[in-house]
N, C-alpha and C positions, 0 to 999 in steps of 0.2 A: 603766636599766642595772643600779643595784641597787636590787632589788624590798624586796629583807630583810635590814637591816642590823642585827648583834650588838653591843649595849653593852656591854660587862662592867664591872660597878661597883663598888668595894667603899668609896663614901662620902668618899673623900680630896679632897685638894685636887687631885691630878692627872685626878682623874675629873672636878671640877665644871670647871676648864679646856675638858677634851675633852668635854662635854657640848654646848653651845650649839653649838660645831660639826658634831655629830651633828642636832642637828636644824635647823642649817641644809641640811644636804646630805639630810634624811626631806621637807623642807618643798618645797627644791629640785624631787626629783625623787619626791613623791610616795609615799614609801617607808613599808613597815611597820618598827618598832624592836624590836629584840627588847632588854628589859634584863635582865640577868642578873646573881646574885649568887654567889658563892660562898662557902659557909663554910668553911671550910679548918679541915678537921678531920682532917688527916697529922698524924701523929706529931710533927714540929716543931712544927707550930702548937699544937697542942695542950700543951706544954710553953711555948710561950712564955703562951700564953694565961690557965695555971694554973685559977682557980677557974670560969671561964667554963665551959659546959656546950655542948654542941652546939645545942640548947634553944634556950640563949640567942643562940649565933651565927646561927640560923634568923632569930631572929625579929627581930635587929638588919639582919637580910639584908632580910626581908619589908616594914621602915619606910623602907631603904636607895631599894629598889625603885620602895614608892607614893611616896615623894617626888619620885622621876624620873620616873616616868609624869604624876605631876601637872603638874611642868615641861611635859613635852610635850604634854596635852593642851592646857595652855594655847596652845601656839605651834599648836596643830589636827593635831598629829601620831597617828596611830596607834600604839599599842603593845602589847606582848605582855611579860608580865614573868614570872617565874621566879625560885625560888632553891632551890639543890641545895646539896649536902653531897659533897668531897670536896678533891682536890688542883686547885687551881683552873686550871692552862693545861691538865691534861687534862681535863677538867668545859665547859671553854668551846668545846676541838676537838670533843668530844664532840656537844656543842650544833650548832653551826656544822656540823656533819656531817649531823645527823639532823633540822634544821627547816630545811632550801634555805637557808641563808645565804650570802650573796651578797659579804657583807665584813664584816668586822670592826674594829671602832675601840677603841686602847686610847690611852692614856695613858703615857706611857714609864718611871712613878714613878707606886706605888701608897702605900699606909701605911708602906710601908718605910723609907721618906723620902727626900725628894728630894736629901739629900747622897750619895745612891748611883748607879753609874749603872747601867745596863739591866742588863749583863752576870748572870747566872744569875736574872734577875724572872721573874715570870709571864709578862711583854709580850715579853722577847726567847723563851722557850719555845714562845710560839704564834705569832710571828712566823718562827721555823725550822720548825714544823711543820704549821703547819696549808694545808688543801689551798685554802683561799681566801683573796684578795687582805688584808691587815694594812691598815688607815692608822694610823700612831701621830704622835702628837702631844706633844712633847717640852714640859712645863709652863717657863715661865720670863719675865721681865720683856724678855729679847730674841727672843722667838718673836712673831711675826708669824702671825694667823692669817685670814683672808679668803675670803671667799664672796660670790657664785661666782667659782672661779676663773678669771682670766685670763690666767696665763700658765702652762703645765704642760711641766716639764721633763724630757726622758725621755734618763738617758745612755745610751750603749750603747756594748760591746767585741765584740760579734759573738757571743755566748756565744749556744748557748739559751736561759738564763735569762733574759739583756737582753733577745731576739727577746719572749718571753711577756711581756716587764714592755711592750716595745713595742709590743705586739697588746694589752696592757690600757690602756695611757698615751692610744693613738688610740683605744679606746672612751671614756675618759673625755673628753678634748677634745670627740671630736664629740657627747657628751652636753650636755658645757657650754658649747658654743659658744666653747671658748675658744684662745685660739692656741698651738702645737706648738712645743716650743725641743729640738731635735736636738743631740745635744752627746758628742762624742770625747773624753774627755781622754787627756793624756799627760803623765806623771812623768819630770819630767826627770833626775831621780838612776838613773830605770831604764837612763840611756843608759850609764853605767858612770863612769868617775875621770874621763875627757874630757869637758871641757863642752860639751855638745851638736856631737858634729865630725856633719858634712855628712851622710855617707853615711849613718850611723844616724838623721840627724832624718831625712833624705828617704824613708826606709823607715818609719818609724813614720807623716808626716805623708800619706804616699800612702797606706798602706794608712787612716788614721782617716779620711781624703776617702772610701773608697771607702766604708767601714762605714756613715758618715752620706748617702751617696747609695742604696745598698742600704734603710736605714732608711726614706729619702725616698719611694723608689718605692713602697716597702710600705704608709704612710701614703697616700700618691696612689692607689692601688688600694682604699682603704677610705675612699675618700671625704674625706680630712684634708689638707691641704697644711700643710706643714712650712716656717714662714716664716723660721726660722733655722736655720740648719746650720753649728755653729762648732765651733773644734779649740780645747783650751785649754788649756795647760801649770802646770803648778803642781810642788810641788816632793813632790805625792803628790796620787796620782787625786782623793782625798776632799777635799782642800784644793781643787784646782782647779773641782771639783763647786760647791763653798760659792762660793768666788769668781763663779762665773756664775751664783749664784742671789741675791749680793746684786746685783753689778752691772746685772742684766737683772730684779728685780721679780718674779721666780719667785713663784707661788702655792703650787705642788704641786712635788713631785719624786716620779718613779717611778721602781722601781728593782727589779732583781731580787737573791734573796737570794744567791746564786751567780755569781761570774763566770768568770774565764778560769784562775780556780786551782785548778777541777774541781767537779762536782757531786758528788762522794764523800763529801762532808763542808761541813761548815759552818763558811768559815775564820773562827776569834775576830780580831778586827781585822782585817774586811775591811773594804772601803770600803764595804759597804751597814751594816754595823755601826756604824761611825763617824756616816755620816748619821743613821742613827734617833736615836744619842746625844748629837747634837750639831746637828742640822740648826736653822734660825730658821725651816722651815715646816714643814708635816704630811711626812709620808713615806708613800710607800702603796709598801707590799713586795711580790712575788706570787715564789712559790718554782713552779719548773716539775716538771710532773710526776713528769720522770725523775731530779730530785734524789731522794738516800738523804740523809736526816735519822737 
């Protein structure tokens, strides 16, 4: 399913996290690796950088590289390595455009440090832009990371976006043989000052049955059966998301980067934002076409 998966590396701790599970999923599925460096040589970096030379950032790139290629030769993986010179989430769309890359794996925390979170990195910029599927992998002593995956969770609000992350969630399953968790949520604050009165939950929880039976049949027609199909309340979509992923041993969660609050834009605190920032497994994004970034 991916043939040519993009490393991008820049030598941190969140990179050597996200690494071994890069090449469990090249080993898995037989896949070439593409690693990539970027010297970040914009105007900021460059002042932050001070006496360093671009020179020098190459060729701290080029030892970044052979050291991660050497990793996966060991483990019998294929690679393809690279290091360029510019603004690194355009450098990497870039890439990921022009050599068939099939997905990309980042790490959610580069050199910046991990006391920061996604919000303006590298990782959330090619995660809103770029036109192939994101996995990021959030570094932490509570993330959980596991191969191959066995259980893959796909939410969905009936948006387009969800439908794509849904038609990407069931190529993954039936790549890895692994089982389908369908999953509705519903924000209970969204019902208004009343707590939960009748007529609104019954309208919310009929139309989330219908979404996740819609979902179903689409999974059934691509050959995946969808072994759970559950509705889950939380006191916000993203909290209720988390909730069903420790409860049920989630591996994956997919997710698209857009949902029912319009493809116009890229809402900052949505719930695919909060996941990448906060999730205990990988996250794999996919942005739908007709999203404007």
């Amino acid at each position: 399913m991916f043939d040519q998966i993009l490393f991008p590396t820049d030598g941190s701790d969140g990179a050597a996290v996200a690494v071994a599970h890069v090449f469990d999923l090249a080993a898995y599925h037989d896949t070439t690796v593409h690693i990539l460096n970027v010297a970040d040589t914009t105007q900021e970096s460059a002042l932050q950088i001070q006496n360093e030379t671009s020179d020098v950032l190459e060729q701290e790139g080029k030892e970044i590289v052979e050291e991660t290629a050497t990793q996966a030769e060991d483990r019998g993986v294929d690679t393809v390595t690279a290091v360029v010179q510019g603004e690194p989430y355009r450098e990497i769309i870039e890439y990921a455009d022009t050599h068939g890359i099939d997905l990309v794996v980042m790490p959610t925390h580069g050199r910046r440090g991990l006391e920061r979170f996604l919000l303006g990195s590298t990782t959330e910029r090619v995660v809103r832009r770029a036109d192939v599927p994101v996995l990021t992998i959030r570094p932490g002593d509570d993330v959980t990371i596991a191969h191959p995956y066995e259980n893959i969770l796909v939410p969905t609000d009936g948006s387009e976006c969800a439908n794509q992350a849904l038609s990407l969630g069931v190529g993954v399953v039936d790549a890895e043989e692994a089982t389908l968790h369908l999953l509705s949520a519903i924000a209970i604050p969204a019902l208004g000052a009343d707590s939960r009165p009748d007529i609104q939950m019954e309208i919310l929880e009929e139309s989330a049955h219908e979404l996740l039976e819609e979902a179903a049949a689409f999974a059934e027609n691509a050959g995946v059966e969808a072994t759970a199909k559950d509705v889950e309340y939380g006191s916000s979509i993203h909290k209720a998301i988390l909730t069903y992923i420790e409860e049920h041993d989630i591996d994956l969660v997919v997710v698209g980067t857009h949902g029912r609050t319009g493809f116009d834009r890229y809402v900052l605190g949505s719930v695919t934002d909060y996941l990448v920032r906060t999730s205990p497994i990988p996250v794999l994004t996919v942005r739908a076409p007709e999203a404007d970034t």
